[in-house]
C-alpha positions as CSV (number, residue, x, y, z in Angstrom):
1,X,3.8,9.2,22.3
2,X,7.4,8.8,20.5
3,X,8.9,11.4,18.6
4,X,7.8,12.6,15.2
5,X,10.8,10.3,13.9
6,X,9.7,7.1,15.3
7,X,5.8,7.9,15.6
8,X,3.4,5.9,12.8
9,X,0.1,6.1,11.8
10,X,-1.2,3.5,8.7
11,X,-3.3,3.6,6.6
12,X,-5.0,0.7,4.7
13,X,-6.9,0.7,1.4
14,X,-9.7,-1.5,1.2
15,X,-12.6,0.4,-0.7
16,X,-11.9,-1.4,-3.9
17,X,-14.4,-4.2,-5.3
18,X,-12.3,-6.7,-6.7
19,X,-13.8,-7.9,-9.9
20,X,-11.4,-10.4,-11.1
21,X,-12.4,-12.6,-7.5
22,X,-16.2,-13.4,-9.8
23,X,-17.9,-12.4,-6.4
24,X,-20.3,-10.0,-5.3
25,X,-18.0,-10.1,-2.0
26,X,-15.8,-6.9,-1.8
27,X,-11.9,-8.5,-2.1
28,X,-11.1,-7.9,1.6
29,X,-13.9,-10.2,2.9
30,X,-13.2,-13.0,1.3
31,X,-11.8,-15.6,3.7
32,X,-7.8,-16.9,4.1
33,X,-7.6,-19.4,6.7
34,X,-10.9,-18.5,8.0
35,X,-10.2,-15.2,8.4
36,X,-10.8,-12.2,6.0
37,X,-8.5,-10.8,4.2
38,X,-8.5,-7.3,5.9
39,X,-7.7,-8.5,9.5
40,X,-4.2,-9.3,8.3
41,X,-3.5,-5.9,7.7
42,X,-5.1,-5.0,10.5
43,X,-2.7,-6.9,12.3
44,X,0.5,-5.6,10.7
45,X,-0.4,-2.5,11.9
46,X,-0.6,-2.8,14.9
47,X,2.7,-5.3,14.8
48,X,4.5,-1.9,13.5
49,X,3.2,0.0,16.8
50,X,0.5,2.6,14.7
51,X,-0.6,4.9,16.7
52,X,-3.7,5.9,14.4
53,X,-4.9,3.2,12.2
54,X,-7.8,4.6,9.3
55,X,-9.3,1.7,7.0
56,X,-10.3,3.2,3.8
57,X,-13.6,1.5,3.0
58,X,-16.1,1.7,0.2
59,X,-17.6,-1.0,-1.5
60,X,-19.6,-2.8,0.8
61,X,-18.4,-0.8,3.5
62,X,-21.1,-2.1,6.9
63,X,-19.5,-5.4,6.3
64,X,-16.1,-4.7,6.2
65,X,-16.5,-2.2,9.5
66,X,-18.5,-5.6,10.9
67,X,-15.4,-7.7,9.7
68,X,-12.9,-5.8,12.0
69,X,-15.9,-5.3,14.4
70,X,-14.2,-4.3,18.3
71,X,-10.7,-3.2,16.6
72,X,-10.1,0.9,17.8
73,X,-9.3,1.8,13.9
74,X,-10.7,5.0,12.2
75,X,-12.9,4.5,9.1
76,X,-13.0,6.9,5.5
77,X,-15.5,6.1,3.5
78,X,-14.1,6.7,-0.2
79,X,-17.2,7.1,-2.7
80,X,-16.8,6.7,-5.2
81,X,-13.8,4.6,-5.9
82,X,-11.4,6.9,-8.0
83,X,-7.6,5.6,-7.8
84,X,-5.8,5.2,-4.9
85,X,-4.6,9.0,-4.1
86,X,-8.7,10.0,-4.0
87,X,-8.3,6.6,-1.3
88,X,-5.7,8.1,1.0
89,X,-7.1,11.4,0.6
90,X,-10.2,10.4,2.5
91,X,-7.6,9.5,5.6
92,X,-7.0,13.3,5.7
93,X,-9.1,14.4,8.4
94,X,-8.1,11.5,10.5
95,X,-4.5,12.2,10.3
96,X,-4.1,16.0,9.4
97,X,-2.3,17.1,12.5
98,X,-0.5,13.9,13.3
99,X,3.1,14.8,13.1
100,X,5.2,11.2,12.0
101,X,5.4,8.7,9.7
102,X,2.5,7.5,7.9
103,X,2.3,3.4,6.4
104,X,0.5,2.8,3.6
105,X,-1.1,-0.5,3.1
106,X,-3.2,-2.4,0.7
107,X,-6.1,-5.0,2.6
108,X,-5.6,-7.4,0.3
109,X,-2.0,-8.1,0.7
110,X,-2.2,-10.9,3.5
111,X,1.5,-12.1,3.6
112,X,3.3,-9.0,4.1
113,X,5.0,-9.8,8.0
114,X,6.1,-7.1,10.3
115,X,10.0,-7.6,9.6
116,X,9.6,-6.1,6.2
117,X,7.8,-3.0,7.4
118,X,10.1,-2.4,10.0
119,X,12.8,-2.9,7.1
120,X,11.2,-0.1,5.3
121,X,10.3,2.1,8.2
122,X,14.2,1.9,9.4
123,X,15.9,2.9,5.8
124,X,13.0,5.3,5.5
125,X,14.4,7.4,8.2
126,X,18.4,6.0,7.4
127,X,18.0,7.8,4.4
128,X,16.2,11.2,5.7
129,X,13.6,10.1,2.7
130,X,10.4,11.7,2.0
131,X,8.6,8.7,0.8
132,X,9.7,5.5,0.2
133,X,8.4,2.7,-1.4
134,X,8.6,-1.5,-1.1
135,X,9.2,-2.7,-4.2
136,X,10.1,-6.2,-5.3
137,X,12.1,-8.0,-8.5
138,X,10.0,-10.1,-10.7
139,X,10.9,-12.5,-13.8
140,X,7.1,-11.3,-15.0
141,X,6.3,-8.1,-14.0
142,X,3.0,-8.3,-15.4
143,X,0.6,-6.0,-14.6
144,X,2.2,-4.0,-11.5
145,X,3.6,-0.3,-11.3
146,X,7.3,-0.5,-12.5
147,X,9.8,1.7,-11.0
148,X,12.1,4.1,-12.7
149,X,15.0,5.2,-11.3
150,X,17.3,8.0,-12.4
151,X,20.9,8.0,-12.4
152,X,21.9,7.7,-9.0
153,X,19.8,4.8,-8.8
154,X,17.3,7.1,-7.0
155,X,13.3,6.5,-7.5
156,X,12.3,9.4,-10.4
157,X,8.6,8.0,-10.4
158,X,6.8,5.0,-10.7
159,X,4.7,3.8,-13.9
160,X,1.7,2.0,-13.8
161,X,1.3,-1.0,-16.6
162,X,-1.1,0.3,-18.8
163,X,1.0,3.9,-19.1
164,X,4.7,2.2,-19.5
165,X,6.4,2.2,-23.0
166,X,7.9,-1.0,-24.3
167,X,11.4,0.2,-22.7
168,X,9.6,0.7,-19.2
169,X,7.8,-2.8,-19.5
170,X,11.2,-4.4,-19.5
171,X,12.0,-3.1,-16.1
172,X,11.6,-5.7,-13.5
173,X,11.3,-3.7,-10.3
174,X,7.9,-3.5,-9.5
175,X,5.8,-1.3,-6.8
176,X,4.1,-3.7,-4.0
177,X,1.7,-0.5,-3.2
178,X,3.2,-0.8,0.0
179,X,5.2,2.9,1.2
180,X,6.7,5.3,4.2
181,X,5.4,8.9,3.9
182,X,5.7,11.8,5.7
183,X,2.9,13.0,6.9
184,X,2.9,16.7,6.1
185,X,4.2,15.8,2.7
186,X,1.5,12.9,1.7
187,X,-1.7,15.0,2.0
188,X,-0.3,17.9,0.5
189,X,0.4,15.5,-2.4
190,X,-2.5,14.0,-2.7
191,X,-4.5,16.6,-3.2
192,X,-2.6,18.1,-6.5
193,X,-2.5,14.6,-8.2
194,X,-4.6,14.9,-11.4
195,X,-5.8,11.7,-13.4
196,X,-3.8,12.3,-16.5
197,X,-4.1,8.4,-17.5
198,X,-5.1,5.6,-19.3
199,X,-7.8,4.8,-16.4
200,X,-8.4,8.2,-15.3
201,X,-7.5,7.8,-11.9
202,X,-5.7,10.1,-9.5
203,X,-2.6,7.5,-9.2
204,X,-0.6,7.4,-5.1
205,X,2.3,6.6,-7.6
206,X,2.3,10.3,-8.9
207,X,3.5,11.5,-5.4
208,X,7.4,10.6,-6.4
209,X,7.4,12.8,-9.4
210,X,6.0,15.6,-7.0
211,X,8.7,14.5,-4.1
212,X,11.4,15.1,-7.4
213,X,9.9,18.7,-8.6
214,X,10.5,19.8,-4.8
215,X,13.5,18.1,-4.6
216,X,12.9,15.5,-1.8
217,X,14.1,12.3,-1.2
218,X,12.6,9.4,-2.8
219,X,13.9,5.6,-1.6
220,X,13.4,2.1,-2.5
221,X,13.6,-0.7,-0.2
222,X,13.5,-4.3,-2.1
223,X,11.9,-7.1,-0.3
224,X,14.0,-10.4,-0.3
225,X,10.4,-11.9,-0.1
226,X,8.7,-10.9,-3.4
227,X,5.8,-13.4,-2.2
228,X,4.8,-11.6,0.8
229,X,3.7,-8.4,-1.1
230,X,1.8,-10.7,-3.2
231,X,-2.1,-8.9,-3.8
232,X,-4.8,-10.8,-3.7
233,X,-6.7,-10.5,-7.4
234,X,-7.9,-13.6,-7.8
235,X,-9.3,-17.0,-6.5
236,X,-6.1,-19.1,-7.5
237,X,-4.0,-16.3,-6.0
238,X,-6.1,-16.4,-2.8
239,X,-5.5,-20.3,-2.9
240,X,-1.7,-19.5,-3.3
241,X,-2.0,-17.5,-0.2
242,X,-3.7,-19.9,1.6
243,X,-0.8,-22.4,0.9
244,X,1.9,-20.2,1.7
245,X,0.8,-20.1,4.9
246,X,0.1,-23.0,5.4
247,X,3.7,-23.6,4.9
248,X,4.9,-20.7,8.0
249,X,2.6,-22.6,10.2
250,X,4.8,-25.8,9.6
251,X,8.3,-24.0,10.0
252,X,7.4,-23.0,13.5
């Protein structure tokens, strides 16, 4: 085992349903390249060297566990599905004496490569942060998170869609879902984020504003590759995904 600086553990959230696919499978399973979509995380994780890797699971849970059947990962069961801090709080009693850094990944994000984590992992600990987060620069931000930085350019807290006033939809940075935390920080976090929100979700997001209060170091590492934290949300973006690599496999 490395030292605390250098040691990971991930986690990846896959509990959701994913309505917008018009399937009764859960998001993860559905295929890309005849695989599902959950073994690519998988893979990244173990790319990055986790030492402990806990799938969050829910909705159709047995399949998913069957999907990445013979892998040594840890399994939360998150029921019921209640934002994404309620999904890494679930990880808690796998990881709640591991002393490092913890990933956090999203299942259905099947592009993201190993070079970009291990971007994010190295100005994590460049810049002695607390939690950092991948974000990306979008014409159309859309629907995702945007990020709000202070004055130093530092990350003050990140918005989610729905909450954001018309000033904060103009901002163009937007959170991939993808971050670095410390360990002892994330799951004392999680557990004092309340669901003071539009959906009435405990939000992962909230954990900058708490890093802020205490007067931690918050980072921001933008991917050059805004398509490789591309979620998965929908058919024609699974399609998309299918395409783009289709295209890596040709550039090899």
């Amino acid at each position: 085992m490395g030292s605390p600086v250098d040691t990971v553990a991930t986690i990846i959230l896959a509990a959701g349903k994913g309505t917008r696919m018009n399937s009764d499978l859960a998001k993860v399973l559905h295929s890309l390249r005849g695989r599902p979509l959950i073994t690519y995380s998988v893979d990244l994780a173990r790319q990055i060297g986790s030492e402990v890797i806990v799938v969050v699971i829910g909705h159709q849970a047995d399949d998913v566990r069957e999907a990445v059947r013979g892998e040594e990962l840890v399994f939360a069961v998150q029921v019921p599905q209640l934002g994404t801090a309620h999904a890494v709080l679930q990880a808690r009693g796998a990881l709640e004496h591991f002393e490092g850094t913890t990933v956090i990944l999203c299942g259905d994000v099947p592009l993201l490569q190993s070079e970009a984590v291990g971007r994010l992992l190295k100005e994590h600990h460049a810049r002695r942060a607390t939690l950092t987060v991948l974000t990306a620069l979008l014409e159309d931000p859309g629907n995702y998170g945007r990020v709000v930085r202070d004055r130093h350019n530092l990350v003050a807290r990140i918005v989610e869609a729905r909450d954001a006033d018309e000033e904060e939809k103009k901002i163009r940075e937007i959170n991939t879902g993808i971050y670095c935390v410390d360990n002892r920080f994330l799951f004392d976090a999680v557990k004092r984020i309340r669901n003071d929100n539009a959906q009435k979700e405990y939000y992962l997001t909230d954990m900058f504003e708490i890093a802020r209060s205490e007067g931690r170091r918050t980072a921001a590492v933008i991917t050059d590759e805004p398509q490789e934290a591309m979620g998965i949300n929908t058919v024609e973006e699974l399609r998309r995904a299918g395409e783009i690599l289709e295209e890596r496999v040709g550039k090899i």
